[in-house]
N, C-alpha and C positions, 0 to 999 in steps of 0.2 A: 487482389488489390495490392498486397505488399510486391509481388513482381510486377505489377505493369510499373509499380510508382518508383522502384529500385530503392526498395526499404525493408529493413533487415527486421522481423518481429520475433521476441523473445517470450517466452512465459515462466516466471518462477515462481513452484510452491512446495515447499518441504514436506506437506501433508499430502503430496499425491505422487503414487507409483509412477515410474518412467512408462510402465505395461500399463498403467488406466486407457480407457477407449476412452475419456476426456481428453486426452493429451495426445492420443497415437494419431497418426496421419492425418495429421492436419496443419494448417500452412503456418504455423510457426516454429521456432525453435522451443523444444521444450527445457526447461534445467530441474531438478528436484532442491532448490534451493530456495529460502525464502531471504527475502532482503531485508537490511536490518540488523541492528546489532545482536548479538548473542544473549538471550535473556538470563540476565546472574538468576533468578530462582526458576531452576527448572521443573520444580514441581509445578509449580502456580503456571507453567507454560504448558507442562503435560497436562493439566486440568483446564487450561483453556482450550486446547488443540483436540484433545480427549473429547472436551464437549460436542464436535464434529467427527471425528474419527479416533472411538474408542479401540480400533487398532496399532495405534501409534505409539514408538517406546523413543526415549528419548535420544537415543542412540543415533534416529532415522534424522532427527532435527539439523541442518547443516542451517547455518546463519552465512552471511556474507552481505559487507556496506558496500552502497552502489559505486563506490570511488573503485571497490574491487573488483566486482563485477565488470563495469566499464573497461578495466585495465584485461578484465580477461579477455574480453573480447575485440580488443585491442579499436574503444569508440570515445572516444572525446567530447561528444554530449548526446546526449539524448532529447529525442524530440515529443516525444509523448511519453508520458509516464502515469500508466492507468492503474490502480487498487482498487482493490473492496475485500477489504481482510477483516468483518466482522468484528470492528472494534480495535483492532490492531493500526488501524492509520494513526493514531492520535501520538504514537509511540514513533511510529515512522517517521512522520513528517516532522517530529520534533528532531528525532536522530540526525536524517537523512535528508531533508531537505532545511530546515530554519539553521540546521546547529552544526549540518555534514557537509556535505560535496560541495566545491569550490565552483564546478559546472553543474549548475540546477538546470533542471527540464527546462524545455521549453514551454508546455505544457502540463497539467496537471486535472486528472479525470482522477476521482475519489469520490467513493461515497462517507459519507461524514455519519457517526454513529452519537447519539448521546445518553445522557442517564437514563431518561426513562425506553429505551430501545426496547423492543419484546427479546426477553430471557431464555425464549425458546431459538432463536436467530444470532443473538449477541450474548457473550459470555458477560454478566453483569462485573467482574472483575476489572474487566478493560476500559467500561466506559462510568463506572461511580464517580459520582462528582462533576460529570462534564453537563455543565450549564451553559446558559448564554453568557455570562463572563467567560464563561472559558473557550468557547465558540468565537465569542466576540475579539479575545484578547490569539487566536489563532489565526484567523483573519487579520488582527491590526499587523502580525508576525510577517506572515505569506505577502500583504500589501508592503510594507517594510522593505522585499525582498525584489517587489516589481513585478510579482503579480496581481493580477485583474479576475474578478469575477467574472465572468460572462453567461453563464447557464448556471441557474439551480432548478432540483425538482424534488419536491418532498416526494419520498416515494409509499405508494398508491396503499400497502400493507403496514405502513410502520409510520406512522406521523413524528417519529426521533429522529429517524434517520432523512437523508437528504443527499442526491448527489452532485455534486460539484464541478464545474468545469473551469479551470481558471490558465489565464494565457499569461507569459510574463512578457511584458510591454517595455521593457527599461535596462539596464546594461547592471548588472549586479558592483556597488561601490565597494 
């Protein structure tokens, strides 16, 4: 799909080896980098990341904001911008898209996690306290910004979680 359309797909995750068969030969560019600011307590991040891959030392962790990113690969916007980082968007989206880059996506595919999310799936750390205020008050942020909802889908295991497709419609002021 990304050659016939002549569009460049990236994948970044600090939790998974360059050598995973998730990543190898396959039509995107891989990075071991996760986007996002650098978390100041890296215990409470080794025990979130831990929670999935209790092989991971902190050392493996590269962080890097998408304005960085963007610059490395020398791209001035981005047109889709997909996650599902298990609790970890609420932290992104506040960093890196409401608070960060001056070129937000044009797009925005995320799954949205909240308090009660199953603890076996979602690190209960990441998502405590996010209610529909807080959901609500994310939304009013993203709309602010000139995004539009268009798709949601509770999803079928997890009645917390839900994932989002939102387009931006509006020229950022």
């Amino acid at each position: 799909m990304a050659s016939v359309h002549g569009c460049e797909v990236h994948a970044f995750d600090c939790t998974v080896s360059p050598d995973s068969p998730v990543v190898t030969n396959k039509a995107f560019t891989f990075h071991p980098v996760c986007i996002g600011v650098t978390p100041s307590n890296t215990t409470d991040t080794m025990n979130t990341l831990g929670h999935f891959n209790p092989n991971l030392n902190s050392s493996q962790l590269v962080f890097r904001r998408l304005e960085e990113v963007m610059a490395a690969l020398n791209h001035t916007h981005v047109d889709v911008f997909k996650f599902d980082i298990e609790g970890s968007e609420w932290q992104l989206l506040a960093d890196e898209i409401i608070h960060g880059t001056r070129n937000k996506p044009e797009q925005l595919l995320f799954e949205l996690h909240t308090h009660y999310a199953n603890p076996h799936c979602v690190p209960p750390t990441l998502v405590n306290g996010k209610h529909k205020p807080q959901v609500n008050q994310l939304f009013i942020d993203l709309f602010d910004l000139g995004y539009r909802v268009v798709s949601k889908e509770i999803n079928n295991g997890d009645p917390f979680c839900a994932e989002f497709s939102l387009i931006r419609t509006e020229e950022i002021k």
